[in-house]
Structures are given as C-alpha cells and as structure tokens.
C-alpha positions, 0 to 999 in steps of 0.5 A, spaced: 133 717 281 137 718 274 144 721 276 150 722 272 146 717 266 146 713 271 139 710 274 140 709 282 136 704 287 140 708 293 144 711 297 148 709 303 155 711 307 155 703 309 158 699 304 154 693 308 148 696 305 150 697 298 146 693 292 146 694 285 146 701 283 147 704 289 151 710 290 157 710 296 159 715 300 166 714 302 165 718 309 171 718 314 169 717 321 172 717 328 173 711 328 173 707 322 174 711 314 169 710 308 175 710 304 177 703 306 170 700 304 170 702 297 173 696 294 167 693 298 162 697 296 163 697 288 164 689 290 157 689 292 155 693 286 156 702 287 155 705 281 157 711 283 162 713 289 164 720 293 169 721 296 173 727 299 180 723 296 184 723 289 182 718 286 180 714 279 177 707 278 175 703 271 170 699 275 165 706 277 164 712 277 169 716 282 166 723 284 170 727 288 167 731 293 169 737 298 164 735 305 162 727 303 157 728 310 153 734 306 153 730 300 151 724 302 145 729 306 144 732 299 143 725 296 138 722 300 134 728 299 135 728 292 133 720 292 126 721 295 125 727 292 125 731 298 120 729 304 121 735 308 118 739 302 112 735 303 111 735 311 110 740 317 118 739 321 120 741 328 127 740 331 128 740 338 134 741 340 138 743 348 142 740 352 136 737 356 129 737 355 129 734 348 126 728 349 121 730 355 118 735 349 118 732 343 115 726 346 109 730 349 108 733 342 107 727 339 103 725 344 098 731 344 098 731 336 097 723 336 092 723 341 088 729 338 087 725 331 093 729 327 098 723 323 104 724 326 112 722 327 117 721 331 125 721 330 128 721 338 134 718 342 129 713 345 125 711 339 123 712 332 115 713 331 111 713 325 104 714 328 104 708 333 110 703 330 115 704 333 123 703 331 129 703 335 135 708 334 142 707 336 144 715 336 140 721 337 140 724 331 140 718 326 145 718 320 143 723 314 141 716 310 136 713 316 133 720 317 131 721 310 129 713 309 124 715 315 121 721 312 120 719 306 116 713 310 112 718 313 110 722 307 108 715 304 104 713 310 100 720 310 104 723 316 103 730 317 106 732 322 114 730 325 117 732 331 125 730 331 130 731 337 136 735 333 142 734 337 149 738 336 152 733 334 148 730 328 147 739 326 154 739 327 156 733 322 150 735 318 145 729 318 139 733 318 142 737 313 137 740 307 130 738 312 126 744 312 124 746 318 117 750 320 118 750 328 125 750 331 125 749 339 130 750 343 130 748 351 136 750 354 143 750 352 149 748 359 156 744 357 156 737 355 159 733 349 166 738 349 169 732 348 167 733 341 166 740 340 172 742 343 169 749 345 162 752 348 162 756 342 162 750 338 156 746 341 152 753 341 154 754 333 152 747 332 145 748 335 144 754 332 144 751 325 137 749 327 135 755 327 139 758 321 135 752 317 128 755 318 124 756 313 121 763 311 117 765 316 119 759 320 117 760 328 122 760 333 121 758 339 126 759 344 128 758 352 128 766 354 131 764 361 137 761 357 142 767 356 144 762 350 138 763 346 140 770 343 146 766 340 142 762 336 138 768 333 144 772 331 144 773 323 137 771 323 131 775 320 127 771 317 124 767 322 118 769 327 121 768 334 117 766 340 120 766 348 117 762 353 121 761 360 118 763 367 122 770 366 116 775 366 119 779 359 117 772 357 111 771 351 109 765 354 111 764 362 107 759 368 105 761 374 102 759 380 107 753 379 106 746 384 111 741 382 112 736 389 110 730 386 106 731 379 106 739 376 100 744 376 101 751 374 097 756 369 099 757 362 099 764 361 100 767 354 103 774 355 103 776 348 098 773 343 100 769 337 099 767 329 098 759 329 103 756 322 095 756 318 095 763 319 089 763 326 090 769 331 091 767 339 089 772 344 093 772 349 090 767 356 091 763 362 089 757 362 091 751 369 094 745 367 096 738 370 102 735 368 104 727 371 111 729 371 114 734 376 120 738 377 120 745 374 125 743 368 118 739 366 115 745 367 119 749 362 118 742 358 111 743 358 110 750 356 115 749 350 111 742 347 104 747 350 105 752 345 108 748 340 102 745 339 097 752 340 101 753 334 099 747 330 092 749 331 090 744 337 085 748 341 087 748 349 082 745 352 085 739 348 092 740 349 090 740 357 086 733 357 091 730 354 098 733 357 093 731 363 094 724 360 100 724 358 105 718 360 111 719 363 117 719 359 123 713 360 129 714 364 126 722 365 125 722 372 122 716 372 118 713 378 119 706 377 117 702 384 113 705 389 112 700 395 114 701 403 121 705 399 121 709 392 126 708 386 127 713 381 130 713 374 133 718 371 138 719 365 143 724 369 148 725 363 151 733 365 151 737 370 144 741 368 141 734 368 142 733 375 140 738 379 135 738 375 134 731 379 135 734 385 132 740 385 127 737 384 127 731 390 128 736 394 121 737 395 119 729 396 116 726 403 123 721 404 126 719 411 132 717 407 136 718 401 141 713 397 144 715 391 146 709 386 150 713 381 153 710 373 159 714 371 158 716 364 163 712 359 167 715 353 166 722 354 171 725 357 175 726 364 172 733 363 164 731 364 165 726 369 169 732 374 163 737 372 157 731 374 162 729 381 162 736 383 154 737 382 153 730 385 158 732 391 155 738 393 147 736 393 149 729 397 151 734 402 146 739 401 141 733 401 144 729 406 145 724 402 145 716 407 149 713 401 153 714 395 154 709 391 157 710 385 159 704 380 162 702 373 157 699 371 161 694 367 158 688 366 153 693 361 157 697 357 159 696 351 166 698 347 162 705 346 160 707 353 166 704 357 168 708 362 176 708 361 180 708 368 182 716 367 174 717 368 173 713 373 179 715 376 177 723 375 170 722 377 172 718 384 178 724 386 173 729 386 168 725 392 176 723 396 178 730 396 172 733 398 171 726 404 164 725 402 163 719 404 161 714 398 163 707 396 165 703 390 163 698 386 165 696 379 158 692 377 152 695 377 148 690 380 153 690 386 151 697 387 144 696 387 144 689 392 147 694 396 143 700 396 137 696 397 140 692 403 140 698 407 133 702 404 128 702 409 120 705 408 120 711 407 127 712 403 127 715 396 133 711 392 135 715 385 139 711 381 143 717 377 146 716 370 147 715 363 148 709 358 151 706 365 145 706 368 141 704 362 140 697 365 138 699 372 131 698 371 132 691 369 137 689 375 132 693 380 126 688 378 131 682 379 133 684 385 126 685 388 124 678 386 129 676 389 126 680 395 119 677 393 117 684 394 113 683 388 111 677 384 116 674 378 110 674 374 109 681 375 116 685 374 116 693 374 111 695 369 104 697 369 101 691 370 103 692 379 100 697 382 107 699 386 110 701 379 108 707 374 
C-alpha cells in the first residue's frame, strides 16, 4: 500500500506494534490516550500518524483526522485491499444469542463441505484453526488482519457476532455485509451507551452497513426490531420468531431437555445465489434446550437455507451440533447435576430459568458471580430477576460471590456493585449467603447438594473459572478420576 508517497508495511493503533513503515493511529480510549504513545510509535519507525490533535513533527508526517477509530478502519481496509469485498459476511448481533447462532452457523457450513470462518467472543476461527480474542468484537486492525487470512486461505464464507460496542466504536466499519441477523435487543451495557436508544442506534448499524439487496433477518417478537430497519429500503428483510405474522416460526416445540420442534417456513424465500424456496415444515433436533435456543436454531436454520445448504443437511448436522460453552452448558451429570451458564443480563437469566424450570431436579442451588465493572445499574436489574426466580423456584440456596481470586482489573466487581447487588436480596429477605471467593462458594454448594439436585452456576466473567473449580473440587470428592476431569472423555460429563 503506497499512501502519501509513502510505501506502508502496516497499519496499528498500539504503538507496541509498530515497525518501520507502519502507519499510527493515535485513538483516545477509556482508559489510555494514543496521543501519549506517539513518541514511541515514530521511535519504533511510524511514518505516518493520525490523530484527532493539532499538532506537527519533523520527524513523520502528522495527519489530523476527525474520528481516528473510523480511520483507522478505513486504513485497514485500504492496507489489505478490501477483504469483505472478497467474501460472503454475516453479522450477528443481540443482546443474547449471538454465540449460540454464529457458532451453529459455522458449524453447519464446516461440517457441509463449505470453507468458513468465525470471529466471536469465545473464538476466532478460519475453518478449524482457532484463535483466542479477548473482546466480542475485535479492534478495527485484528478484524481485518483476520479477514484478509480468510481471503488468503480460500475461506468463502465468515460469520462474525457484531456487538454494539464494536458497532458503536466502528470497528467493523467498511466490512460489507450480506446477511445481518438480529436475535433480540433487552438492556445491557447502559454503562456505556448512557441510554436505550443508544444501544439500539449502535446495533442498527448493522443493519445500515448492509449491502444492496443484502438480507435481513430479524427477531419479529423483539419489538425493537422495526428500530433497526428505520430508513432502510435497500435490504430484503426476513422475520422469524414464534409469532404466527412470522416467515419462519417453530411449532410442535419440546425443550425439557434437548429441543425438538418443526422448521416451519411460512413464506417462501430467494437463496443469496438467486434459488427459490417454497414454503415447508420439516422436524428438527437440537442437543440444546431452552426455547431461547429455539429462536437460535431458526435464525442460524435459516441463515444457512439461504446460503443454499439443503435441509435435510442443516437437519443432520444441527442434530449433531455440539453444545456451546458457558451456554446452558451440562458440565457433570452424576447422582446431582451442574450447569454452566454466562448469565450477564437480565434477558440472559430467565432465559435460565426459564428453562430449568422444566428439568427433573429434587432440589436446586444457585451459585452466582456478581458481574464486575459494569455499573450498579445492571447488577440491581440481574438481583432482582435472580430474587424473583429463586422464590418462584424454591431455590434450597442462594450463594452469591465476588469471585475475587479471578478477576482481573477489568472484570473486578468495585464494592458499590457488590453492595447495589447484595441490597436487593436483604431488602426482599431472600434467604442467601456470601462468599467473596468463588471457590468458597462452589465448596459450599457442593457440601449441601444431594442426588437428584440441580446446582447452576449463574454469571459472567466472575464465573468464568468455575468449571475448573468445580473439576478440582469433585476430585477432591474422588467423584471422578484426577486423570479424567470434566470433559468428553467421562461419561458423566457432556
């Protein structure tokens, strides 16, 4: 890439990054400014810097810009001549369900032959090689490093789970979009957005970012949805839902344990190759349950329709799909039950309990993470869902923790959140107990559990370790093997 004269060998916004020829953008975050690395960044070799200040230099070309995260996007696209041009993108965005449906995409494309990658909160994904994140949505440079790899490993096709946040701070700014899918919209992130009309603006950007006669598919029971089309006229919009007004919907719904339900398209549809879909029913099997899996299901079901995977394949493979981490996740099943979940939001649990209301337990125990550095706002909305359940479900016990021995600087739950969270279940008398580490909590719940007992361990990134603690502390029981842990390889764990 030749800019300004200039032969350039890359473009960052971390000056650690930076090598001869590099361009810099100096981006102001939340915690740390850009402006205050460019020393270091010419140091390590910039050529060029961006930057929203007034300023000049001898040593580099200095460009004032007025959005450096938009530039910087543009940059990248411009530096590996424009990846998105060259595959089939989708976005997912929500609330919740985005990695439930980008992951069952991926995998229904993978296991039908099709080349395909993945860029979601648990990991990035070209075909089977897989990558670690750290944010939903990657910053605007790793995004396109990662698309330009799937352009240069043949990859046809890329799912990506959009947030607000990273729609927001325009890190997927100039990727051009064929299908936007949009699961549901409830509050979270307030703490960053401000408002509710923020958060939805930020997600209708998706869905501005469509290509002509790019697809559309949205969540029809989410009264939200309509907000994200505003405007938009040059997409081809698609409802799903269980409202009957839906053009894909589900009936004859069984989700106790793992979900059976027809397919039912009500209206038919054109394929992105041009094919034409009458409309159909077809019975499916999902090894997930929950109805919010349902809705999952039919977004990730119909996504694939459209990229001309035949449905008796999507059947075979949804049959076979895997269970997605920290998603309503059964992590030991023995003489008492655990499951997993990422409860981060209202929405997030009761979809939970919604759906264990169903199981066959004797007793239930409630393990909770507060979640950290996110504001007292959310944590008061996520007690008062978990106080209501826990005496709908009559809950045995509640124990709520800190989680302090892993949570880092970013995650840590500040004593105003503890303390907002902690107030809603001593004002309501909701009988629960303390523990500031996570280990101690869990300790504590599996001395009480009996057979027949459900425990769910309920939370964030406070909870994101509890898997591990639960495996030690069943050893320590001997209730399975050191050797064999939690995983696939015992018969008491999925």
């Amino acid at each position: 890439m030749v800019f300004e004269g200039l032969s350039i060998n890359g473009v960052t916004s971390d000056s650690r990054r930076v090598k001869e020829g590099f361009i810099f953008v100096a981006i102001e975050g939340e915690k740390q400014d850009g402006n205050s690395f460019i020393d270091d960044a010419v140091d390590r070799g910039a050529s060029i810097v961006f930057t929203d200040r007034d300023m000049t230099r001898d040593d580099c070309l200095v460009i004032k810009t007025d959005n450096c995260r938009k530039k910087l996007a543009e940059l990248c696209n411009e530096f590996y001549d424009y990846p998105s041009d060259k595959l089939i993108v989708i976005g997912v965005t929500g609330t919740n369900g985005k990695t439930t449906t980008t992951h069952l995409i991926h995998e229904i494309l993978l296991k039908n032959g099709v080349s395909a990658g993945l860029i979601g909160t648990l990991n990035i994904r070209l075909n089977d090689t897989e990558y670690n994140p750290k944010l939903t949505t990657p910053i605007a440079e790793d995004i396109y490093f990662y698309l330009n790899e799937m352009v240069k490993r043949n990859i046809k096709v890329v799912v990506m789970e959009v947030s607000s946040h990273g729609l927001k701070s325009h890190r997927v700014h100039g990727i051009k979009f064929d299908i936007a899918i949009h699961t549901n919209i409830d509050r979270d992130h307030l703490n960053y957005h401000k408002t509710i009309a923020d958060y939805i603006q930020s997600k209708k950007r998706l869905f501005d970012s469509l290509q002509e006669g790019g697809l559309a598919l949205v969540n029809i029971d989410d009264q939200n949805c309509i907000k994200l089309l505003e405007g938009n006229t040059h997409m081809v919009v698609i409802t799903y839902g269980l409202n009957e007004k839906a053009s894909v919907t589900a009936s004859s719904i069984d989700t106790d344990s793992i979900s059976y339900f027809n397919y039912c398209l009500q209206r038919g549809l054109t394929t992105i190759s041009g094919i034409d879909i009458e409309p159909f029913e077809y019975p499916l099997q999902l090894n997930m349950f929950g109805t919010h899996n349902v809705y999952n299901a039919l977004a990730a079901v119909t996504c694939c329709l459209l990229l001309d995977i035949p449905m008796e394949n999507i059947a075979m493979l949804l049959k076979q799909a895997r269970a997605i981490p920290r998603r309503m996740e059964l992590i030991y099943e023995g003489d008492f039950s655990i499951i997993d979940d990422f409860s981060h939001n209202p929405a997030s649990y009761e979809a939970v309990f919604n759906s264990v209301q169903g199981l066959p337990y004797k007793k239930i125990y409630i393990v909770n993470a507060i979640r950290g550095n996110r504001g007292i706002g959310i944590n008061i909305e996520n007690a008062e869902v978990l106080r209501l359940w826990t005496q709908v479900l009559k809950v045995k016990e509640l124990i709520v923790t800190s989680s302090i021995e892993f949570m880092g600087l970013e995650d840590k739950v500040n004593t105003k959140e503890r303390d907002a969270f902690l107030e809603v279940l001593y004002k309501s008398k909701v009988s629960f107990s303390y523990e500031e580490r996570l280990r101690d909590a869990i300790a504590r719940a599996l001395e009480e559990i009996e057979a027949g007992d459900l425990l769910l361990l309920l939370g964030a990134q406070g909870m994101k370790e509890g898997r591990a603690v639960v495996s030690e502390l069943l050893k320590e029981r001997r209730l399975i093997e050191p050797a064999t842990g939690i995983g696939e390889n015992s018969s008491k764990y999925v």
